[in-house]
C-alpha positions as CSV (number, residue, x, y, z in Angstrom):
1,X,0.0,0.0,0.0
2,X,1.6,3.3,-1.1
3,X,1.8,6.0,1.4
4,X,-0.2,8.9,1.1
5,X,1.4,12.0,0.3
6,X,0.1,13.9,3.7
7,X,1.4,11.1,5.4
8,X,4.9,11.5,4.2
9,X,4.9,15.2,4.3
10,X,3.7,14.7,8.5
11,X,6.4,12.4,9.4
12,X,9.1,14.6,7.8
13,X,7.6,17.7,7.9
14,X,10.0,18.6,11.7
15,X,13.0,17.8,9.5
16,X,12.1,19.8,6.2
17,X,13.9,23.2,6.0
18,X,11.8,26.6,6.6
19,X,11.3,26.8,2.8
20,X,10.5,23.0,2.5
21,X,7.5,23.3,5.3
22,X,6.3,26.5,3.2
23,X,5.7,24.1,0.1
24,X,4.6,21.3,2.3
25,X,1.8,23.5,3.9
26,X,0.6,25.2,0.5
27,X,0.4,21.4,-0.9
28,X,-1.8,20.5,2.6
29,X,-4.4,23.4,2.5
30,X,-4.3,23.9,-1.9
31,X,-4.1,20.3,-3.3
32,X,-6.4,21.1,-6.1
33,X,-4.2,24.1,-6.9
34,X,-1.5,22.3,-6.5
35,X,-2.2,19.3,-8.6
36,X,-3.4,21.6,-11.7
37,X,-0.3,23.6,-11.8
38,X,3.1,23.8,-13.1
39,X,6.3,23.7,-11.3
40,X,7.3,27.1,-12.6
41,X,3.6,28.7,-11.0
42,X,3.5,26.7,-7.9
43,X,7.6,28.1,-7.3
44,X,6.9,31.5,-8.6
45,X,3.7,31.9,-5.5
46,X,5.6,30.2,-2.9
47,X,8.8,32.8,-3.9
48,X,11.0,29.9,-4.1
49,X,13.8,28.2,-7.1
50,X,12.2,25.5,-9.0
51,X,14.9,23.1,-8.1
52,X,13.8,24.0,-4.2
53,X,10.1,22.2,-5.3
54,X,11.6,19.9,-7.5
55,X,14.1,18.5,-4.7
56,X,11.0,18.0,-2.0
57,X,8.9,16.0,-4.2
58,X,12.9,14.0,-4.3
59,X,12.3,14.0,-0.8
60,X,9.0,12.9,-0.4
61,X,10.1,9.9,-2.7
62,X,9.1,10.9,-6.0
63,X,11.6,10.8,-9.1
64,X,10.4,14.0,-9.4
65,X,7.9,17.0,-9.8
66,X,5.6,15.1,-13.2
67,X,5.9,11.6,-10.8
68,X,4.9,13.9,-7.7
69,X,2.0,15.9,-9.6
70,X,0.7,12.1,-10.9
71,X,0.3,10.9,-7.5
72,X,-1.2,14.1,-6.0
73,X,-4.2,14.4,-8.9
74,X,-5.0,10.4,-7.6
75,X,-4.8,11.7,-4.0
76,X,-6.7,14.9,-4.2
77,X,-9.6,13.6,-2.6
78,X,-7.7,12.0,0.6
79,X,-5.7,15.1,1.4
80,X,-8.7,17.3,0.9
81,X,-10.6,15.0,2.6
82,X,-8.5,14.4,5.5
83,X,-7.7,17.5,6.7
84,X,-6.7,18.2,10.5
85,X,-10.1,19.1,12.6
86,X,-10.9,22.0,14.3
87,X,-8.9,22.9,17.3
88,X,-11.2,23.5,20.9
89,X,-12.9,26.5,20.2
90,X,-14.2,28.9,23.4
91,X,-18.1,28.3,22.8
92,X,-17.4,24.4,22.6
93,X,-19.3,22.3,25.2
94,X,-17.6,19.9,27.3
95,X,-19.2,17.4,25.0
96,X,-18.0,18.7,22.2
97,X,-14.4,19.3,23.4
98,X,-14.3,15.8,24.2
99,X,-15.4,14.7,20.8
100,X,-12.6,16.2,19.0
101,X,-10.3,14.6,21.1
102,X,-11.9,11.2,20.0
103,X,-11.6,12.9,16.6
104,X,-8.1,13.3,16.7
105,X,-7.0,9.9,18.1
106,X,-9.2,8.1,15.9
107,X,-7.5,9.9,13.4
108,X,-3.9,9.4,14.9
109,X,-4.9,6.0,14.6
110,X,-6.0,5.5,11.2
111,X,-3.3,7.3,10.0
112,X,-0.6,5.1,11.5
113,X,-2.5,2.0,10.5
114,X,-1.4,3.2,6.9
115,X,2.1,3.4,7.2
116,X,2.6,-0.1,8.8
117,X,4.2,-2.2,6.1
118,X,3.9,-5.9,6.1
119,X,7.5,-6.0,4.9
120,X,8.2,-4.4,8.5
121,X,6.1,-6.1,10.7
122,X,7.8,-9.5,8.9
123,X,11.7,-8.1,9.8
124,X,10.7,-7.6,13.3
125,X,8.9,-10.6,13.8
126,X,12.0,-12.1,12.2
127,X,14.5,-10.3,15.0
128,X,12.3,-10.8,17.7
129,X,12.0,-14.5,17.1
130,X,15.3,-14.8,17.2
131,X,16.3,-12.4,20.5
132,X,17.1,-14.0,23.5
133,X,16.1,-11.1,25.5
134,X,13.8,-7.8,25.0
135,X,15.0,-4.5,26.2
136,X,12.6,-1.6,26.0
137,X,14.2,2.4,26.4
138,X,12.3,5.5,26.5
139,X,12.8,9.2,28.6
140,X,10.1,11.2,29.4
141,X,7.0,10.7,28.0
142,X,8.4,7.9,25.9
143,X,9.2,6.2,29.3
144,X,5.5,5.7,30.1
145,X,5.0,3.7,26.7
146,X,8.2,1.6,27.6
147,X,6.8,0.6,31.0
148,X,3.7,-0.6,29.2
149,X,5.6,-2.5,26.4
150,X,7.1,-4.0,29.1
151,X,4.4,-5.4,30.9
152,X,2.8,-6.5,27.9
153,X,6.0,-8.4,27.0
154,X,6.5,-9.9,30.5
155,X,3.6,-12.1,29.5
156,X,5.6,-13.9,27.0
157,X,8.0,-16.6,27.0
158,X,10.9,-13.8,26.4
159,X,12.9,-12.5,29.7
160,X,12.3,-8.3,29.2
161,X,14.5,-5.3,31.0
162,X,13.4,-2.4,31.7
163,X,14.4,0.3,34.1
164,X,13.0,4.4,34.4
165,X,16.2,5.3,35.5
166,X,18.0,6.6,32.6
167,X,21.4,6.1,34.1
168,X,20.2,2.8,34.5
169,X,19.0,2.3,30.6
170,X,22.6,3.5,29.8
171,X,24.0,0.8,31.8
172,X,21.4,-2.0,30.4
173,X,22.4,-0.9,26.8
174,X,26.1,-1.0,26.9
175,X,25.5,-4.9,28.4
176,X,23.1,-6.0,25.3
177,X,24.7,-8.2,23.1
178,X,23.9,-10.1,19.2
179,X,21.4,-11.7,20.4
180,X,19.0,-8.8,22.4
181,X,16.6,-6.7,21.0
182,X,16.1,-3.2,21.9
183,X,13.2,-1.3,21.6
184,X,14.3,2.5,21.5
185,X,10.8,4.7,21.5
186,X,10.8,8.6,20.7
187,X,8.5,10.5,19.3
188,X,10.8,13.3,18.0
189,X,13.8,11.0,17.1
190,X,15.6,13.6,18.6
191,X,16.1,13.2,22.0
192,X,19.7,13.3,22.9
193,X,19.1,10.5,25.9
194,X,17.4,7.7,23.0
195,X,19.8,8.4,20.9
196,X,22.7,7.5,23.1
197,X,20.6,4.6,24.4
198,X,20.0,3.4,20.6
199,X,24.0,3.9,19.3
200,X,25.3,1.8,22.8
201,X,22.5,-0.8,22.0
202,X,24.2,-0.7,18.2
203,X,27.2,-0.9,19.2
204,X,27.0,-4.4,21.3
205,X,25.9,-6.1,18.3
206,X,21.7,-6.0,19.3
207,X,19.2,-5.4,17.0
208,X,17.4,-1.9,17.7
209,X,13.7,-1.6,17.0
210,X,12.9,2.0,16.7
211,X,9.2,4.0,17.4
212,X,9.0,7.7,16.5
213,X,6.9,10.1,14.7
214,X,9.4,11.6,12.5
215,X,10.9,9.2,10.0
216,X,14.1,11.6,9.1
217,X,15.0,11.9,12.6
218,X,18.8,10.5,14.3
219,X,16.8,7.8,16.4
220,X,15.1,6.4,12.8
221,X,18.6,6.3,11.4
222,X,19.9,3.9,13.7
223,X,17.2,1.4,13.4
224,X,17.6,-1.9,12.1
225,X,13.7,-1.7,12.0
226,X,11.7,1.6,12.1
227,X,8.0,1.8,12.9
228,X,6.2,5.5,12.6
229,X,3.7,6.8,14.6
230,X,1.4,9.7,13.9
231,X,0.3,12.4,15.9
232,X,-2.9,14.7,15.3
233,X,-1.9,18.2,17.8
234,X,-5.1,20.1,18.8
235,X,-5.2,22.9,21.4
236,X,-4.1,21.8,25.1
237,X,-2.6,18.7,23.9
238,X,0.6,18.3,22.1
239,X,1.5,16.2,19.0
240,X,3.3,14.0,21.5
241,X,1.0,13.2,24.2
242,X,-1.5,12.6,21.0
243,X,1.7,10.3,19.7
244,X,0.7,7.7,23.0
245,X,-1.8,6.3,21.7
246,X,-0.6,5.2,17.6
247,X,3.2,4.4,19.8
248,X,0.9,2.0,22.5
249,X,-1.3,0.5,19.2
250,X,2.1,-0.3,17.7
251,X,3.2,-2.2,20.6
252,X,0.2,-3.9,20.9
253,X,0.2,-5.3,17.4
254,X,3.7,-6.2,18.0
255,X,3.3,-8.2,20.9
256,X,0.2,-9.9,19.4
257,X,1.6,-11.0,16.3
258,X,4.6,-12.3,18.5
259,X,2.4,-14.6,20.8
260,X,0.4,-16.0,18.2
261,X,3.2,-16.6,16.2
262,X,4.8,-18.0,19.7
263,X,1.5,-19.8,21.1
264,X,2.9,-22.5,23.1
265,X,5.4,-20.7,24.9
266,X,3.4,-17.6,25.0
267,X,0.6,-19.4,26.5
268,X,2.7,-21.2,29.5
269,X,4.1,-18.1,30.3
270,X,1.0,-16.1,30.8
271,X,-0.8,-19.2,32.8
272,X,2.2,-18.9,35.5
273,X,1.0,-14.9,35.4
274,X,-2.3,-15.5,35.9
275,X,-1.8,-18.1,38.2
276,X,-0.1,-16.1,40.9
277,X,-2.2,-12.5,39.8
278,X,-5.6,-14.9,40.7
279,X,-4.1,-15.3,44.4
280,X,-4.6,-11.0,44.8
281,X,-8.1,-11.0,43.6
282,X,-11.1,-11.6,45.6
283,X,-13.4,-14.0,44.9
């Protein structure tokens, strides 16, 4: 399934240049415009050199501006279609508020549905099959969806690692070896702290997993495997707290596909969990 051209212009769009984000956000509010007009007009409104247009559509993945303009007249209707919803306006009801958040994480969702590739979801399965050992990093907010990957993954029939303590993660990292996995999760890319965790973890010999929003970013670079999220920002909430939810979905289908492809190991390790978790509950 081809990526949309939205889709690619969100997960690069931090690392485009000041001019680059000017084209992308003409092509995002004026695809019609944009898909009926000429490289020389499009340049010549935006104030910017032909070869600065004809190198983004390069960048978007495009052999250039006639392959790029092809693809936008068949995606006209998506990009118009799909356009980021209204942000919280003062009048807005409670109700109402809270509808556009479900509006904006259903559309989170949907969104990074789309750029999961079977391809990827087959390497990973293929390097976590063969990983003695899971290691999940993350700082910050990223730490949160760490914590939850790992107790997802202490259900399995893998031994997992993972510590809040950056100083900690650091230590963990530089221990991993060929036959560990670690999952590195930013939602930038850029955080100085992942990045360091992800190069260490590199360095040992481990295969690195990476989950981020932006797919130009330092962290994506060092993955063996990269998975994007998307992030839909609306007033009060930033693009990444909205980023939780498509990072947690991606973890979820990971460690789904991973026990079922793993069901009898899978399934003896989480009867000994819910064996001794039955003991705490009332009856």
């Amino acid at each position: 399934m081809d990526i949309s051209i939205r889709l690619k212009i969100k997960t690069l769009y931090n690392d485009l240049s000041p001019k680059e984000q000017k084209i992308a956000n003409y092509i995002l509010e004026n695809p019609k415009i944009v898909s009926q007009s000429s490289i020389s007009d499009l340049s010549s409104t935006l104030e910017v050199a032909d070869s600065t247009f004809f190198q983004f559509t390069k960048k978007l993945g495009y052999n250039g501006f006639k392959d790029f303009k092809v693809a936008m007249l068949i995606q006209e209707n998506d990009i118009t279609s799909i356009s980021i919803h209204e942000n919280i306006k003062e009048n807005d009801s409670e109700l109402i508020m809270a509808k556009k958040v479900f509006t904006s994480n259903i559309t989170t969702l949907t969104d990074t549905m789309n750029l999961i590739q079977e391809k990827d979801l087959n390497t990973a399965m293929e390097i976590m099959t063969h990983s003695k050992r899971f290691y999940f990093f993350g700082v910050g907010g990223s730490e949160i969806i760490a914590t939850d990957a790992y107790h997802k993954f202490l259900r399995t029939s893998i031994p997992v690692t993972h510590s809040s303590d950056y100083h900690v993660q650091l230590m963990e990292a530089s221990l991993l070896g060929p036959t560990d996995c670690a999952f590195c999760i930013s939602h930038s890319g850029s955080s100085k702290e992942t990045i360091e965790l992800a190069t260490v973890a590199k360095e040992t010999g481990a295969k690195v997993i990476v989950i981020t929003s932006h797919a130009a970013s330092e962290l994506a670079k060092i993955g063996d495997i990269v998975f994007l999220s998307i992030a839909e920002e609306i007033e009060f909430r930033s693009e990444a707290l909205s980023s939780r939810i498509s990072q947690l979905s991606i973890i979820d289908s990971l460690y789904v596909i991973f026990r079922f492809l793993n069901r009898e190991e899978s399934y003896r390790s989480i009867s000994k969990v819910r064996s001794v978790i039955s003991t705490t509950k009332n009856d």
